[in-house]
C-alpha positions as CSV (number, residue, x, y, z in Angstrom):
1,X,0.0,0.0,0.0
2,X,2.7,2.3,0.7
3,X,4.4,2.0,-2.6
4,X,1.1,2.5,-4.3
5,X,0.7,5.9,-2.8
6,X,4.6,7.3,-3.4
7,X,3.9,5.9,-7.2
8,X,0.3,8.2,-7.0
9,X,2.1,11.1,-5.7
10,X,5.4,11.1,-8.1
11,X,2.7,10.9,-11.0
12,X,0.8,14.2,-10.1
13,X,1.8,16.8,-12.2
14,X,4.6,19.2,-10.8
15,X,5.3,23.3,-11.3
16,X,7.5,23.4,-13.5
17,X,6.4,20.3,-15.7
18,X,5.0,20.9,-19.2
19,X,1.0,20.6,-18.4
20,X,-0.8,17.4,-19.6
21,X,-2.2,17.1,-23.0
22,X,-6.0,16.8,-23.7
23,X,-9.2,17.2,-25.4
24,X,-12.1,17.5,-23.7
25,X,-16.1,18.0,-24.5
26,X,-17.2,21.6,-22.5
27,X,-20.1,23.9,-22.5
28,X,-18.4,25.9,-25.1
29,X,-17.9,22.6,-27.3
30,X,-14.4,20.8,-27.6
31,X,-11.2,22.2,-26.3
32,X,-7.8,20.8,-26.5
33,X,-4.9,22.7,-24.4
34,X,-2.8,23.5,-26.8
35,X,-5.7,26.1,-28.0
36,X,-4.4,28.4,-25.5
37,X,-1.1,28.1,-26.3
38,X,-0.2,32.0,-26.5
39,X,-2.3,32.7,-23.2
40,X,-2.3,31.7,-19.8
41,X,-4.6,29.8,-18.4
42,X,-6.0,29.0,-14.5
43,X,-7.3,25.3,-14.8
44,X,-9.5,24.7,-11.6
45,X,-11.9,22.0,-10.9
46,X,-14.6,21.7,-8.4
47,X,-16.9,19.0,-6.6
48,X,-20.3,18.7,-8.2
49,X,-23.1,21.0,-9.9
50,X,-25.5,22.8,-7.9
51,X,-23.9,22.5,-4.7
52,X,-23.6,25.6,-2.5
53,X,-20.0,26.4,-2.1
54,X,-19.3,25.6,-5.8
55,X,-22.0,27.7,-6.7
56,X,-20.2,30.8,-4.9
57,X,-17.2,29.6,-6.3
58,X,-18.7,30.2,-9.7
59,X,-20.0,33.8,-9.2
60,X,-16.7,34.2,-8.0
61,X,-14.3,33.2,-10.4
62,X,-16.7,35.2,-12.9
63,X,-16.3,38.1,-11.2
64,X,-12.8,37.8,-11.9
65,X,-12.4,37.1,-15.1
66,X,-12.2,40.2,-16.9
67,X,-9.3,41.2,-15.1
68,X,-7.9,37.6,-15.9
69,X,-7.9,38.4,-19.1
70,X,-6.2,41.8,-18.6
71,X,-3.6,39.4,-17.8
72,X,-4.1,37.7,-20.9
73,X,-5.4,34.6,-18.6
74,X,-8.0,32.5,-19.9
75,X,-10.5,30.3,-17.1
76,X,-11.4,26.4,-17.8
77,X,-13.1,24.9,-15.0
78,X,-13.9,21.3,-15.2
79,X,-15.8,18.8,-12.7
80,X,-16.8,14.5,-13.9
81,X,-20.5,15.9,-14.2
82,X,-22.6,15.3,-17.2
83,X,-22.6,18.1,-20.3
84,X,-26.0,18.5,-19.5
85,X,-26.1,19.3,-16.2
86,X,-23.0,21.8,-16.7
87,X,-25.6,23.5,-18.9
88,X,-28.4,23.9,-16.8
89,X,-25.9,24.6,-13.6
90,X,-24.7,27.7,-15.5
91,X,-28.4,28.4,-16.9
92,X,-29.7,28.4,-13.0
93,X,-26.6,30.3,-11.6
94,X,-27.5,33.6,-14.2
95,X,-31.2,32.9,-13.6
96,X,-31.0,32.9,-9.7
97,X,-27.5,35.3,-9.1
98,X,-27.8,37.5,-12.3
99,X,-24.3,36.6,-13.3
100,X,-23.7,34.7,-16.6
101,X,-20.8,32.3,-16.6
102,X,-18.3,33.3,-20.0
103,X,-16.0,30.7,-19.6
104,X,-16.2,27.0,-20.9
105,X,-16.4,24.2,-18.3
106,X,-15.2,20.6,-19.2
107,X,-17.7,17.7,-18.7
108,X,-15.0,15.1,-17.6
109,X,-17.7,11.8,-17.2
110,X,-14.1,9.4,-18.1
111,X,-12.4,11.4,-15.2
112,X,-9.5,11.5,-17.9
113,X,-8.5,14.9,-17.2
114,X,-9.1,15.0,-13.3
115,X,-6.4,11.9,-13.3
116,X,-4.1,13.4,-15.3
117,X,-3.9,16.0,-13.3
118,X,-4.3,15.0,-9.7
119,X,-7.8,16.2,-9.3
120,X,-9.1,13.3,-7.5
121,X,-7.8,12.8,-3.7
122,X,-8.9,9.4,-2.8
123,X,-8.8,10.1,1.0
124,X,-11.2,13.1,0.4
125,X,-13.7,11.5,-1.8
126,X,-13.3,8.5,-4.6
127,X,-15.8,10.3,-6.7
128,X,-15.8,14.2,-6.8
129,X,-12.8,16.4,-7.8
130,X,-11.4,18.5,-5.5
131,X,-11.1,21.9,-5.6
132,X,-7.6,22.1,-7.4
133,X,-6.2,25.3,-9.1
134,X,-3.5,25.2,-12.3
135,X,-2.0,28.0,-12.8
136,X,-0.4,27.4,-16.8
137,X,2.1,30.0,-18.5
138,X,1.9,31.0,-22.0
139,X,4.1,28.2,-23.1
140,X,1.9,25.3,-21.6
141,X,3.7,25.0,-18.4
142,X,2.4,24.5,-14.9
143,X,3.6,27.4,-12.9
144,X,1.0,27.4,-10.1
145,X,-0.9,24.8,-7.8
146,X,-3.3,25.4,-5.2
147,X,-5.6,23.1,-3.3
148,X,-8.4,23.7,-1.3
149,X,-10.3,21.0,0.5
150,X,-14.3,20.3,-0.3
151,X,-15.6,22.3,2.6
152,X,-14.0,25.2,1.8
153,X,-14.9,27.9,-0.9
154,X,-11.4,29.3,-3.1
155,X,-9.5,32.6,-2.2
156,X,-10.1,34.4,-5.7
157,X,-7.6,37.3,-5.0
158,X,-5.5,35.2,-4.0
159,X,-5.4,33.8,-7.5
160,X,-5.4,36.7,-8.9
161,X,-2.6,38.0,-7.1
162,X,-0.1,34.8,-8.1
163,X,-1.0,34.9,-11.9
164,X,0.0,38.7,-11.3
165,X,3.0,38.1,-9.2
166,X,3.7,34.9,-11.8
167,X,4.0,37.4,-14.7
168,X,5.5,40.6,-12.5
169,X,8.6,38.0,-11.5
170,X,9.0,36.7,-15.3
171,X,8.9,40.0,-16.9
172,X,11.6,42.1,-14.6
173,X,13.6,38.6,-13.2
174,X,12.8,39.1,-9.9
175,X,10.9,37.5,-7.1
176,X,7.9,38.5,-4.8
177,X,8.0,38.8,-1.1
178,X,5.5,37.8,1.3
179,X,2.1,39.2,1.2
180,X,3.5,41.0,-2.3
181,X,0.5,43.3,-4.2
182,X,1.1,45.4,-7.6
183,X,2.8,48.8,-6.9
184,X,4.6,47.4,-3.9
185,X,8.1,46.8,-4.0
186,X,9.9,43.2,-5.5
187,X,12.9,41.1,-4.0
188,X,15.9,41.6,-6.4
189,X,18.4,38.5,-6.6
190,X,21.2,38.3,-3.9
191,X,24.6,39.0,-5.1
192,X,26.2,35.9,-6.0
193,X,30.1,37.2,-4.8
194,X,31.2,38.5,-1.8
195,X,32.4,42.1,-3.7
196,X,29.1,42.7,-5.0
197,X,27.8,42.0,-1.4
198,X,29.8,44.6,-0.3
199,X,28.7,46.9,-3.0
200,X,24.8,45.9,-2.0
201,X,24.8,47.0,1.1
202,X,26.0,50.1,-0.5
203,X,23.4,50.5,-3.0
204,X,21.3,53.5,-2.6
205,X,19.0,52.4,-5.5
206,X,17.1,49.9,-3.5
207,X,16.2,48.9,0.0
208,X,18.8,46.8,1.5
209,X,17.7,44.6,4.9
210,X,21.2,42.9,4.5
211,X,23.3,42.0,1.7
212,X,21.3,38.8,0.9
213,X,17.6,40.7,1.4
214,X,17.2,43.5,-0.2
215,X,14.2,44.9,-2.4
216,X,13.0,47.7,-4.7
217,X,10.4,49.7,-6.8
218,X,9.4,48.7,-10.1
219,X,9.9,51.5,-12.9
């Protein structure tokens, strides 16, 4: 049993792996990956159709989504229910909430996407996909991954914020700090010899904590 579950674990997908291939039937008709291959995309699954906390999770991520795509970030949600009952899930969420859902939602009945990418913790349920969030660059790979158990509804700024920080850190080679939000300052990369250690301390261009810590405002 214990050999079974390290195989199950090194087989989930990884950041930094190219993101797994596939074609899939949605509310918007058949997608494969590689048709975002230019954008970003956050890949997220969820439990089941009408069900509260996914229902929220819904409104949510739509609410979002047109500053996603600011960010030239596309959504793709994706749960093992039927086409159908995608369909009238969405129909019901714009009737009852007022919000219409824009982006396509896979129909995953052969669970063929939901294994390939991890979306399935047997110890939380055998049937329903978690609530699992893939954040995937312009050039297909995985650069995010969040989790969130059933019971509990998805931080949307949160995702927000890491597809911005993602794309802030790629563009000016540095990385984010704790708690990071546009406009504040970034981490800059710690000298890698002892002189320019020296000369970062030094530095009156950005903030300097110590040599090895040391941050600054984006132009």
């Amino acid at each position: 049993m214990e050999s079974e579950n390290v195989t199950n674990v090194n087989s989930l997908p990884r950041i930094g792996d190219d993101a797994p291939q596939f074609e899939a039937n949605t509310t918007h008709g058949s997608i494969k990956l590689e048709d975002y291959t230019g954008n970003w995309l956050v890949l997220f699954s969820h439990p089941a159709d009408f069900t509260p906390v996914c229902t929220t999770e819904f409104v949510a991520f739509q609410n979002i989504y047109p500053q996603l795509r600011k960010l030239n970030t596309e959504l793709l949600g994706l749960s093992v229910d039927s086409l159908p009952a995608h369909i009238a899930w969405v129909r019901n969420i714009q009737e009852k909430s007022g919000v219409k859902i824009e982006f396509p939602v896979i129909a995953d009945l052969t669970r063929d996407v939901a294994m390939k990418y991890g979306m399935i913790h047997p110890n939380e349920s055998s049937t329903e996909t978690n609530r699992a969030v893939f954040v995937i660059d312009d050039k297909q790979v995985i650069r995010g991954i969040i989790y969130y158990p059933l019971n509990v509804g998805r931080n949307m700024d949160e995702i927000l914020r890491l597809v911005t920080a993602l794309q802030t850190a790629d563009e000016h080679k540095v990385s984010l700090p704790a708690d990071w939000n546009p406009g504040d300052k970034v981490v800059v990369p710690p000298p890698a010899t002892q002189q320019l250690a020296e000369e970062r301390v030094n530095d009156e261009e950005v903030e300097v904590t110590d040599w090895y810590l040391s941050k600054k405002a984006l132009k």
